[in-house]
mmCIF file of the N, C-alpha and C atoms, coordinates in Angstrom:
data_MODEL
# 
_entry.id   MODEL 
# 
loop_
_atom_site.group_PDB 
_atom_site.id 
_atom_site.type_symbol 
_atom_site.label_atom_id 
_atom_site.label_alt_id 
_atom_site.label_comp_id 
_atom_site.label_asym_id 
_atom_site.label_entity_id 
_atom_site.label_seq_id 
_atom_site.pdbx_PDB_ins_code 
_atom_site.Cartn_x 
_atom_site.Cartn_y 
_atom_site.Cartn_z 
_atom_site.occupancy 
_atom_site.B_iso_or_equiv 
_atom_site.pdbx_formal_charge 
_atom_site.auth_seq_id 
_atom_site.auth_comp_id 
_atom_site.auth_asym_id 
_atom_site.auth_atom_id 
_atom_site.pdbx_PDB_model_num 
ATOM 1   N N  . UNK A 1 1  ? 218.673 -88.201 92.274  1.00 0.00 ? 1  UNK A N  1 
ATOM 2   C CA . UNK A 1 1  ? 219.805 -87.801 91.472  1.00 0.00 ? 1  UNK A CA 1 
ATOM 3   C C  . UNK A 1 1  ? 220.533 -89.074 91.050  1.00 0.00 ? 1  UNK A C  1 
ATOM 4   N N  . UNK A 1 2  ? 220.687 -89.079 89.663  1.00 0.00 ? 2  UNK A N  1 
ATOM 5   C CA . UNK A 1 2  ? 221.675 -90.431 89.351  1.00 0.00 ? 2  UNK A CA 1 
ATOM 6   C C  . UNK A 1 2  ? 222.894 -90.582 89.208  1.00 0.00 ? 2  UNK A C  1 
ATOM 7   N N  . UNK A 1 3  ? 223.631 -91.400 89.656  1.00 0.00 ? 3  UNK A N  1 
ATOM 8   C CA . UNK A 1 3  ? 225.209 -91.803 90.095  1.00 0.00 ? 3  UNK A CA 1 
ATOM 9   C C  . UNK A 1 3  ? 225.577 -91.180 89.197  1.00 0.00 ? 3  UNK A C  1 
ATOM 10  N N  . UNK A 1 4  ? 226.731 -90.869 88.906  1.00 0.00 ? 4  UNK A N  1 
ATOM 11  C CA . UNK A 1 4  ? 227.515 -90.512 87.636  1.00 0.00 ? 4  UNK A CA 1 
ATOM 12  C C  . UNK A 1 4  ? 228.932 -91.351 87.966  1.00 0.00 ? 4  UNK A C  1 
ATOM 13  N N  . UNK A 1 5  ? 229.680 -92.298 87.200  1.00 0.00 ? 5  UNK A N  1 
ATOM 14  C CA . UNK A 1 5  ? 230.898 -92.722 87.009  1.00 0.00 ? 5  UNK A CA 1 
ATOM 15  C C  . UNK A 1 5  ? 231.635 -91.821 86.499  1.00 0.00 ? 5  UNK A C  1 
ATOM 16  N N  . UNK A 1 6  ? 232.923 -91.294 87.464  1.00 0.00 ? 6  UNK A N  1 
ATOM 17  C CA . UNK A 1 6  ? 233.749 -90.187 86.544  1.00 0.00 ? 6  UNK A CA 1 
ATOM 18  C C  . UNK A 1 6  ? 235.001 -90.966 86.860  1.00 0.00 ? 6  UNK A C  1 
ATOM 19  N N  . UNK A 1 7  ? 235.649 -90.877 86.265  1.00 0.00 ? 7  UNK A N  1 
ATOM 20  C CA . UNK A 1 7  ? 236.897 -91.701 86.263  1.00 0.00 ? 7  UNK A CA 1 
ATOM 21  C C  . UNK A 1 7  ? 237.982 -90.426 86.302  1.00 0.00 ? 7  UNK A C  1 
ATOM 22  N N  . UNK A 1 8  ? 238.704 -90.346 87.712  1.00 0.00 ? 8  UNK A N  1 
ATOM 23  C CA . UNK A 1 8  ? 239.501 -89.351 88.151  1.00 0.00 ? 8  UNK A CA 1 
ATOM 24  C C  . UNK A 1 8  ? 241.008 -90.215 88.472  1.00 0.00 ? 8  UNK A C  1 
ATOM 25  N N  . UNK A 1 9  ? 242.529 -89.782 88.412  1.00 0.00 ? 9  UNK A N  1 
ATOM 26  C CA . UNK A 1 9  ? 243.764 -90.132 89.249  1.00 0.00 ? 9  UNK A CA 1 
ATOM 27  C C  . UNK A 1 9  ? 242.866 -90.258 90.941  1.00 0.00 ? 9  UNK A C  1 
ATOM 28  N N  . UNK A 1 10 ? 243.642 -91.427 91.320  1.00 0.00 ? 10 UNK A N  1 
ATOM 29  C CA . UNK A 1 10 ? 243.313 -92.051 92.865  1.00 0.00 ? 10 UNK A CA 1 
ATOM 30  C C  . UNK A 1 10 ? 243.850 -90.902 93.305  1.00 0.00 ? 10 UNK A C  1 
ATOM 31  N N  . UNK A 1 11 ? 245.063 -90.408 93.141  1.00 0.00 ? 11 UNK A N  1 
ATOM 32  C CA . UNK A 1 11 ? 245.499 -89.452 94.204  1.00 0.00 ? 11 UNK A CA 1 
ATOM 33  C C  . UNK A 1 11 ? 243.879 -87.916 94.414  1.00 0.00 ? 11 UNK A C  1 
ATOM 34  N N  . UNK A 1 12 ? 243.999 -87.810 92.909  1.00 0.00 ? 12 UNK A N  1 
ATOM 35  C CA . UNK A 1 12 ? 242.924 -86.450 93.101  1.00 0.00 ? 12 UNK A CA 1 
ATOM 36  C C  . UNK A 1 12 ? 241.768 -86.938 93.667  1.00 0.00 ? 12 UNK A C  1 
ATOM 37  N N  . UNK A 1 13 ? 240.891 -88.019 93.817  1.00 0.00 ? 13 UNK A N  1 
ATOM 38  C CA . UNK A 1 13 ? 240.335 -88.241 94.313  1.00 0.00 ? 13 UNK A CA 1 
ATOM 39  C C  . UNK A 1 13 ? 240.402 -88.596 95.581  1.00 0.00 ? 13 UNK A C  1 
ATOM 40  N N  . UNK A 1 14 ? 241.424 -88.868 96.239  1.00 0.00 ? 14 UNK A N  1 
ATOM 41  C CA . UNK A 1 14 ? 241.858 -88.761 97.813  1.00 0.00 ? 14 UNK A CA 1 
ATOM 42  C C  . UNK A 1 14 ? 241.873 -87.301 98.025  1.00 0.00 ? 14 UNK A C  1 
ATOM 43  N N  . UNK A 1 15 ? 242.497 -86.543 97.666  1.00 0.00 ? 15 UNK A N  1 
ATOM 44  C CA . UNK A 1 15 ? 242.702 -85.403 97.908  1.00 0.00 ? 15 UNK A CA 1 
ATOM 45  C C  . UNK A 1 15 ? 241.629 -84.935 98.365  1.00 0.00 ? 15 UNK A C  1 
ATOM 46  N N  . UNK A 1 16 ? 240.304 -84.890 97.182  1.00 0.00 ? 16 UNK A N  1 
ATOM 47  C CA . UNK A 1 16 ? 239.168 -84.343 97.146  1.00 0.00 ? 16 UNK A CA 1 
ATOM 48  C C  . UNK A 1 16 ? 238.272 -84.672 98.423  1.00 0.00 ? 16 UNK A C  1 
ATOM 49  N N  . UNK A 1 17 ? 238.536 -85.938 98.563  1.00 0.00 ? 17 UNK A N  1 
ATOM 50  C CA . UNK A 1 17 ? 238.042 -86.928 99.693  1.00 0.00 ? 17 UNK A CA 1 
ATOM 51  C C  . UNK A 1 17 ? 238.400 -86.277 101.211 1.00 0.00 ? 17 UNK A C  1 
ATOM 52  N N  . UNK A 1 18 ? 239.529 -85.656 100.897 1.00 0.00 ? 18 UNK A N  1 
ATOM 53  C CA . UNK A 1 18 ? 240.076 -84.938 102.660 1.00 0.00 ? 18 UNK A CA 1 
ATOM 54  C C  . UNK A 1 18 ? 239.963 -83.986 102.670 1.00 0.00 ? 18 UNK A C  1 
ATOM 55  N N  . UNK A 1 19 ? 239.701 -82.877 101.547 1.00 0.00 ? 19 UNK A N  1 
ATOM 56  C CA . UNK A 1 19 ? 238.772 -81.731 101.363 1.00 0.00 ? 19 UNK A CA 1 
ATOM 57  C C  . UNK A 1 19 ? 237.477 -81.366 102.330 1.00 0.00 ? 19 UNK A C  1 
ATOM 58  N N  . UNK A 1 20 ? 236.861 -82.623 101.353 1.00 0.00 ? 20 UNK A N  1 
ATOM 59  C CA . UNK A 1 20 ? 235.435 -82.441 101.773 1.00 0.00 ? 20 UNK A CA 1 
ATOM 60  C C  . UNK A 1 20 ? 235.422 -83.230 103.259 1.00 0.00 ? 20 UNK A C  1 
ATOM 61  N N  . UNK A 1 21 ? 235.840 -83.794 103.633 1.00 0.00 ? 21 UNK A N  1 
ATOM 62  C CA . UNK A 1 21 ? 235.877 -84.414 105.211 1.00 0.00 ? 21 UNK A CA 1 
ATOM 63  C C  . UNK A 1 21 ? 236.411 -83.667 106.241 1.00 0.00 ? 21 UNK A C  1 
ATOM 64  N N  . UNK A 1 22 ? 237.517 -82.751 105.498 1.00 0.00 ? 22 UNK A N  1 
ATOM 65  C CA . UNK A 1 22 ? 237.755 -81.480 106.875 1.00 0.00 ? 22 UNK A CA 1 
ATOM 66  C C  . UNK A 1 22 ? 236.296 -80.838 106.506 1.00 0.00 ? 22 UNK A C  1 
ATOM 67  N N  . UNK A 1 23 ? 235.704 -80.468 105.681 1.00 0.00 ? 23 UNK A N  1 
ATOM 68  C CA . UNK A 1 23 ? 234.784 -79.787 106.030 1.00 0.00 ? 23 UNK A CA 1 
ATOM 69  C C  . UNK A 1 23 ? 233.481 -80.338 106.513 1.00 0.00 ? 23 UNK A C  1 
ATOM 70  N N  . UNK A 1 24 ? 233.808 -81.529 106.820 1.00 0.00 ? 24 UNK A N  1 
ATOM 71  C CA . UNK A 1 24 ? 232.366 -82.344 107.255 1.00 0.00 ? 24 UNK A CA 1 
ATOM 72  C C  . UNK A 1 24 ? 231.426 -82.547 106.337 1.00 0.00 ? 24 UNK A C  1 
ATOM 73  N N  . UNK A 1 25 ? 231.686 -82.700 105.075 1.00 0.00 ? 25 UNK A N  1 
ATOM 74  C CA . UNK A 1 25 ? 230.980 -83.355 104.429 1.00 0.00 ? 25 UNK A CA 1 
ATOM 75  C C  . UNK A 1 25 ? 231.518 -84.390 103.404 1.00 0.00 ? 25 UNK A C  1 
ATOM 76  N N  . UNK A 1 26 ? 230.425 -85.330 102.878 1.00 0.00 ? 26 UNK A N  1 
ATOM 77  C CA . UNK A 1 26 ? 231.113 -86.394 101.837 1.00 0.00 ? 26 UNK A CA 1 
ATOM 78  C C  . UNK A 1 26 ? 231.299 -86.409 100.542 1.00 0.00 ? 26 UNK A C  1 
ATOM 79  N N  . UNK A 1 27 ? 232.122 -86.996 99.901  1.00 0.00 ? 27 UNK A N  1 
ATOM 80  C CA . UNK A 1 27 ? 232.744 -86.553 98.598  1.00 0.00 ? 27 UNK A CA 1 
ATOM 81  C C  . UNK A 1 27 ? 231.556 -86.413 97.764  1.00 0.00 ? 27 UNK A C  1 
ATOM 82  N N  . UNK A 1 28 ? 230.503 -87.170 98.032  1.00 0.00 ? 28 UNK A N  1 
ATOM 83  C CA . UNK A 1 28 ? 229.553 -86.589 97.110  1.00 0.00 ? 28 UNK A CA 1 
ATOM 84  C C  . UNK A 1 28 ? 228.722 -84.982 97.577  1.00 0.00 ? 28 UNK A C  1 
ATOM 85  N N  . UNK A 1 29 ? 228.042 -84.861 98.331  1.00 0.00 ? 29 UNK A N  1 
ATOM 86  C CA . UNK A 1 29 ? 227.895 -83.127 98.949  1.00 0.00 ? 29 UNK A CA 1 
ATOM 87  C C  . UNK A 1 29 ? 229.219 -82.860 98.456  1.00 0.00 ? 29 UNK A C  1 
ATOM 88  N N  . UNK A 1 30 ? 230.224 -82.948 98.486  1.00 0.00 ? 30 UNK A N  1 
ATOM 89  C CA . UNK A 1 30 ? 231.260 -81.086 98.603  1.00 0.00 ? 30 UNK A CA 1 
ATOM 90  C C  . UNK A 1 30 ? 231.334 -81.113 97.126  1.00 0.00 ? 30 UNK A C  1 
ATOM 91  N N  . UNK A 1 31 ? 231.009 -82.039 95.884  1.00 0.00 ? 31 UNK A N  1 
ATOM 92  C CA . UNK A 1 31 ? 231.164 -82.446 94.639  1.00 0.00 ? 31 UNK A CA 1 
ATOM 93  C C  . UNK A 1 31 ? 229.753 -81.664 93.913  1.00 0.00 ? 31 UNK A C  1 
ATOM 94  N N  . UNK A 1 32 ? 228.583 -81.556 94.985  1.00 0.00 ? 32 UNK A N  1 
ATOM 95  C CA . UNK A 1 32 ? 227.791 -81.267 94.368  1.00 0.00 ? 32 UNK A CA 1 
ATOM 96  C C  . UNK A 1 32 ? 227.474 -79.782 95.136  1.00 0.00 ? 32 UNK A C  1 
ATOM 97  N N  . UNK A 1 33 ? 228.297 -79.323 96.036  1.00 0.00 ? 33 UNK A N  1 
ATOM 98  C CA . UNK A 1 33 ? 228.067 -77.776 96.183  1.00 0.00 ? 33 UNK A CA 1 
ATOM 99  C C  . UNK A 1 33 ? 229.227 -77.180 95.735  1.00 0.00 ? 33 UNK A C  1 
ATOM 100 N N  . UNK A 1 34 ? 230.534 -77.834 95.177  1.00 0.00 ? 34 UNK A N  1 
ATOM 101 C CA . UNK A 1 34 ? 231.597 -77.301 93.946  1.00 0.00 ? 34 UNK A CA 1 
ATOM 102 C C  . UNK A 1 34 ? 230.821 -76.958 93.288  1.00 0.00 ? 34 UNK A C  1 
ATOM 103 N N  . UNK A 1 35 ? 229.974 -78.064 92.410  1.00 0.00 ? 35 UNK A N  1 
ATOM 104 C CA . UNK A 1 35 ? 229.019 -77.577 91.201  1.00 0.00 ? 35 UNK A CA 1 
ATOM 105 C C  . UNK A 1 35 ? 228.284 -76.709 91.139  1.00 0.00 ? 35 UNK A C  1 
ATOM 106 N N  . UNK A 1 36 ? 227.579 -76.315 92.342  1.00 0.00 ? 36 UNK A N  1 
ATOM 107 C CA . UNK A 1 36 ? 226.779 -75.359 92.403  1.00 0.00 ? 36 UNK A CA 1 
ATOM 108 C C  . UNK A 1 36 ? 227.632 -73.477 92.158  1.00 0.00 ? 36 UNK A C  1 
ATOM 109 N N  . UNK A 1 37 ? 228.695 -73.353 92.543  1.00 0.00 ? 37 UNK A N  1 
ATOM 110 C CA . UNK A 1 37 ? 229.965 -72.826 92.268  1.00 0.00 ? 37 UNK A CA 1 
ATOM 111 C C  . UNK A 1 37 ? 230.582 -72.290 91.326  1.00 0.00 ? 37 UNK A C  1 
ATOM 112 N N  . UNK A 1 38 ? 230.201 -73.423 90.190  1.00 0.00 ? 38 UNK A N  1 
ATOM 113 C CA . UNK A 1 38 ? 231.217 -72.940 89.161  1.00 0.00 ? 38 UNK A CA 1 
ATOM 114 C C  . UNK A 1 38 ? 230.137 -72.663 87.998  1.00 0.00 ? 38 UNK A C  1 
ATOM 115 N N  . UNK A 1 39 ? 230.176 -72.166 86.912  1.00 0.00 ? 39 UNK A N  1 
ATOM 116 C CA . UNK A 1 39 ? 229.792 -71.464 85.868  1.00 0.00 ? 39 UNK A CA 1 
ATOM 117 C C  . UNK A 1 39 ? 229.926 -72.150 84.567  1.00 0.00 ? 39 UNK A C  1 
ATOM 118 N N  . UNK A 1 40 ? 229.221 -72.682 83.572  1.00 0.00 ? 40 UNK A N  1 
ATOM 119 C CA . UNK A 1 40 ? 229.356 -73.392 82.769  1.00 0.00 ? 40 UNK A CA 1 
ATOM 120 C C  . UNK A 1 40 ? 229.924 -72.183 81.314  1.00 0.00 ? 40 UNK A C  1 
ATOM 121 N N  . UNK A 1 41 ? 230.849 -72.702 80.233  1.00 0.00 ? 41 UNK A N  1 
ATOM 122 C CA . UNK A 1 41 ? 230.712 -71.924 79.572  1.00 0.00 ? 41 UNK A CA 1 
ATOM 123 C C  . UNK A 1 41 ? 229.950 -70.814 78.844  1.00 0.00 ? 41 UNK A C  1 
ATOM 124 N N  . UNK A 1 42 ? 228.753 -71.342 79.016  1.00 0.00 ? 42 UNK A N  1 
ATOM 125 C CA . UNK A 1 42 ? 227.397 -70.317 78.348  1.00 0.00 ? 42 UNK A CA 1 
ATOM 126 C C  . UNK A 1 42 ? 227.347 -69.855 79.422  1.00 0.00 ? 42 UNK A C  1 
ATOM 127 N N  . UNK A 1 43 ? 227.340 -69.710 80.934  1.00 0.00 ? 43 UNK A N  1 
ATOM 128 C CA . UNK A 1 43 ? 227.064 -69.113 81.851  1.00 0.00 ? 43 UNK A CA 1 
ATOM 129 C C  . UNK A 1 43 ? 227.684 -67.599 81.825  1.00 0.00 ? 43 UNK A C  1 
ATOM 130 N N  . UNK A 1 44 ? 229.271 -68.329 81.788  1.00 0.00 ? 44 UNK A N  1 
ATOM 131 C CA . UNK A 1 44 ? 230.546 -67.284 81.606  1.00 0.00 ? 44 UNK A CA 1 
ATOM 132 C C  . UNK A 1 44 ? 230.104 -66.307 80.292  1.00 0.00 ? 44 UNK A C  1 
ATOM 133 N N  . UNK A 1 45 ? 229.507 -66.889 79.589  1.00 0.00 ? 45 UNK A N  1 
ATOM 134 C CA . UNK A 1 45 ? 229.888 -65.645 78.212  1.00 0.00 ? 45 UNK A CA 1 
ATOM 135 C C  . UNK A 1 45 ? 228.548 -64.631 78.375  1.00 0.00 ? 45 UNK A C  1 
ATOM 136 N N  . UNK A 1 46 ? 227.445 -65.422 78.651  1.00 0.00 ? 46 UNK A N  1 
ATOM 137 C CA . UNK A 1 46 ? 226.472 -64.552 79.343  1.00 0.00 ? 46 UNK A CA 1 
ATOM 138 C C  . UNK A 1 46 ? 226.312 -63.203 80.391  1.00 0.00 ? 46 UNK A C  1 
ATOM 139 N N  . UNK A 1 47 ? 227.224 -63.482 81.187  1.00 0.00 ? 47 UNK A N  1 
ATOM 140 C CA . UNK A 1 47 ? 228.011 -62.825 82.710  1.00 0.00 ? 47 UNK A CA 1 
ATOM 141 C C  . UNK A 1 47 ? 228.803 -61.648 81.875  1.00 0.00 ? 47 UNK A C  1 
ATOM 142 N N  . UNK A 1 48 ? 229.572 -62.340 80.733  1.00 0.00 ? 48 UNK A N  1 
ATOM 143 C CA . UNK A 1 48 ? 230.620 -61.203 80.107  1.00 0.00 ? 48 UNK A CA 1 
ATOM 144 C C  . UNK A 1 48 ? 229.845 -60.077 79.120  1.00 0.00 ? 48 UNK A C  1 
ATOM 145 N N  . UNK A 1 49 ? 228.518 -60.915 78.649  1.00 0.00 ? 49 UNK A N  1 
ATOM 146 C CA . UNK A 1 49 ? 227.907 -59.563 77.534  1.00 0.00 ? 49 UNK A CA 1 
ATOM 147 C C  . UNK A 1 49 ? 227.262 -59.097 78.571  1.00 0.00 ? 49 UNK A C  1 
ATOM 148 N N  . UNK A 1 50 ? 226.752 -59.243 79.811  1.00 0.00 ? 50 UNK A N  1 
ATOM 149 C CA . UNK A 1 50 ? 226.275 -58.696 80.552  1.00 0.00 ? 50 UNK A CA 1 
ATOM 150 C C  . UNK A 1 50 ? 226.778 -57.468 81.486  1.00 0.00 ? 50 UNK A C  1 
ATOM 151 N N  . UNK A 1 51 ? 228.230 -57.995 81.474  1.00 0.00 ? 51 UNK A N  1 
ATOM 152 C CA . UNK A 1 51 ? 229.087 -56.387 81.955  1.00 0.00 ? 51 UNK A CA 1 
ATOM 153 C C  . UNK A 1 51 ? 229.751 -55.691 81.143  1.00 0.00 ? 51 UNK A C  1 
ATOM 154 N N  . UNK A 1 52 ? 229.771 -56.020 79.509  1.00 0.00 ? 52 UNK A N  1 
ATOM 155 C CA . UNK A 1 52 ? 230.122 -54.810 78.464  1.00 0.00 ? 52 UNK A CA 1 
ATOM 156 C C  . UNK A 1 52 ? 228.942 -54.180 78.225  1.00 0.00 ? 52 UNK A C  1 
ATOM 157 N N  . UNK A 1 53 ? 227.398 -54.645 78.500  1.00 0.00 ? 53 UNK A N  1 
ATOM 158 C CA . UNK A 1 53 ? 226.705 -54.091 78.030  1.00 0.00 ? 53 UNK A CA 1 
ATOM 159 C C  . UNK A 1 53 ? 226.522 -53.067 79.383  1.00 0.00 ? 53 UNK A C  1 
ATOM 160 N N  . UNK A 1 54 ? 226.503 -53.721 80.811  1.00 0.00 ? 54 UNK A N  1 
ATOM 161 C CA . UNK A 1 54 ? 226.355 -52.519 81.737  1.00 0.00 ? 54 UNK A CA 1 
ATOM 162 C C  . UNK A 1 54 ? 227.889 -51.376 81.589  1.00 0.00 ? 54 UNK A C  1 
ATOM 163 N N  . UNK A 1 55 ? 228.820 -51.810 80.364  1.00 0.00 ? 55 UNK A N  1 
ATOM 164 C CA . UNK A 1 55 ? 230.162 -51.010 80.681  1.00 0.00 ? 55 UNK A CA 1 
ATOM 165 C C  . UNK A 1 55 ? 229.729 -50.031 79.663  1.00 0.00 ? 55 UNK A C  1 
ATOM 166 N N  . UNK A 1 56 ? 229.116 -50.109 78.923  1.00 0.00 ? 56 UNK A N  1 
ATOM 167 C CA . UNK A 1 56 ? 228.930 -49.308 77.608  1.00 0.00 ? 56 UNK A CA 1 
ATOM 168 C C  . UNK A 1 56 ? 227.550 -48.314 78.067  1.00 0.00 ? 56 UNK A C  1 
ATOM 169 N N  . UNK A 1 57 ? 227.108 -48.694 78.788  1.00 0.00 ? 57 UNK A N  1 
ATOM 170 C CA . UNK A 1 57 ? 225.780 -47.859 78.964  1.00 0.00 ? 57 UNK A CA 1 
ATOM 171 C C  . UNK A 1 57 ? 226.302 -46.896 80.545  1.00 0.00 ? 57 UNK A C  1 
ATOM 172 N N  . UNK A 1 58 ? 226.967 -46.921 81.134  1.00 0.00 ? 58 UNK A N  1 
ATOM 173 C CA . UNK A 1 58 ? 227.613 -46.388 82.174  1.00 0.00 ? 58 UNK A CA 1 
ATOM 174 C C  . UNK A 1 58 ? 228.904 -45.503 81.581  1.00 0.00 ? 58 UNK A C  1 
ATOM 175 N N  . UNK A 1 59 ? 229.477 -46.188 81.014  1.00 0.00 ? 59 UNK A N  1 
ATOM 176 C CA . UNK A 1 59 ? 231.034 -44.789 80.271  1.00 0.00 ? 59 UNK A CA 1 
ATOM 177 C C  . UNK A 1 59 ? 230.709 -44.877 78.894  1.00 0.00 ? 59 UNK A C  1 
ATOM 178 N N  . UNK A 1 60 ? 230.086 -45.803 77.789  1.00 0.00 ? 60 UNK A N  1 
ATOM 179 C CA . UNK A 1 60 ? 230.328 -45.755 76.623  1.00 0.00 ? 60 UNK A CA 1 
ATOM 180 C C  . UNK A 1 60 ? 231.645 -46.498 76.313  1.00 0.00 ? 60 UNK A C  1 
ATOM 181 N N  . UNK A 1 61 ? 232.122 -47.092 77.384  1.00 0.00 ? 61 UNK A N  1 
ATOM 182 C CA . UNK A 1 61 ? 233.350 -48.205 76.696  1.00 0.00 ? 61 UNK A CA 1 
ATOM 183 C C  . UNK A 1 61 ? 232.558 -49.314 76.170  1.00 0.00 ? 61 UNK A C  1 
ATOM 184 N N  . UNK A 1 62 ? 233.390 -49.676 74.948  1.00 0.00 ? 62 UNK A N  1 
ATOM 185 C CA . UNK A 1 62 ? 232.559 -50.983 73.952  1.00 0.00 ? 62 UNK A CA 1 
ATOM 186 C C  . UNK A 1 62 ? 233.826 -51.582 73.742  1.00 0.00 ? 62 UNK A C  1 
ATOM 187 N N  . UNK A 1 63 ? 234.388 -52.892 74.629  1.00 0.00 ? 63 UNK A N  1 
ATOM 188 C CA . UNK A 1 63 ? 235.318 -53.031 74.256  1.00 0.00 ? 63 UNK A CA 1 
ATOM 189 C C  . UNK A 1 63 ? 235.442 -54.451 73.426  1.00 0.00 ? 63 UNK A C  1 
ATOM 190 N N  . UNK A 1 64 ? 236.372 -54.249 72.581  1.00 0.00 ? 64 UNK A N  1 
ATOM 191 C CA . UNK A 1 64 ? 235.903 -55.785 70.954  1.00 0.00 ? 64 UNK A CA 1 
ATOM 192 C C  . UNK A 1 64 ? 236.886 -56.642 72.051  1.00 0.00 ? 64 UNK A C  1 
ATOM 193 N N  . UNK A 1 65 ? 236.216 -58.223 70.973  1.00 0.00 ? 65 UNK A N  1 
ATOM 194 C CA . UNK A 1 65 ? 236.854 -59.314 71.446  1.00 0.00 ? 65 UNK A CA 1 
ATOM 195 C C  . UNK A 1 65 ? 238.084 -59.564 71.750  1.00 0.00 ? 65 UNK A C  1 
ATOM 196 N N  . UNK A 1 66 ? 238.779 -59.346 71.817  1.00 0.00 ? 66 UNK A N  1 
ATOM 197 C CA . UNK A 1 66 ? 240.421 -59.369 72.112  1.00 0.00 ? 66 UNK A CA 1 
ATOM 198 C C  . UNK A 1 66 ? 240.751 -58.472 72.972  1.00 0.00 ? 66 UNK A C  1 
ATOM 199 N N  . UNK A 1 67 ? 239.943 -57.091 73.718  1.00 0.00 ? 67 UNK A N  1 
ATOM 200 C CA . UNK A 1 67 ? 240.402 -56.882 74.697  1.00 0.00 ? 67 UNK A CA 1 
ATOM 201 C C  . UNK A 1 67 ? 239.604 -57.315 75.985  1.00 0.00 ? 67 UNK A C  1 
# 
């Protein structure tokens, strides 16, 4: 896996740093099982046609973009 330079505030990166060390692991592990975690935008919109389409085939609610 290759380094990545991210340029974060010292404080958030301390923070993050005592995060992952109460939990026994190092800022890089708890950085890369966050990631594993979170959902990239295409993930999210995928997830969302995926439960109007199970909402519409279960009640027939079709609900438009804005609600």
């Amino acid at each position: 896996m290759p380094d990545a330079n991210v340029r974060i505030p010292e404080d958030a990166k301390d923070r993050l740093a005592a995060i992952a060390a109460a939990e026994g692991l190092s800022l890089r592990a708890y950085l890369a099982r966050l990631a594993e975690t979170l959902l990239t935008p295409a993930e999210r919109e995928a997830r969302a046609e995926q439960a109007r389409a199970a909402l519409q085939e279960w009640n027939g609610y079709a609900p438009s973009a804005a609600e």
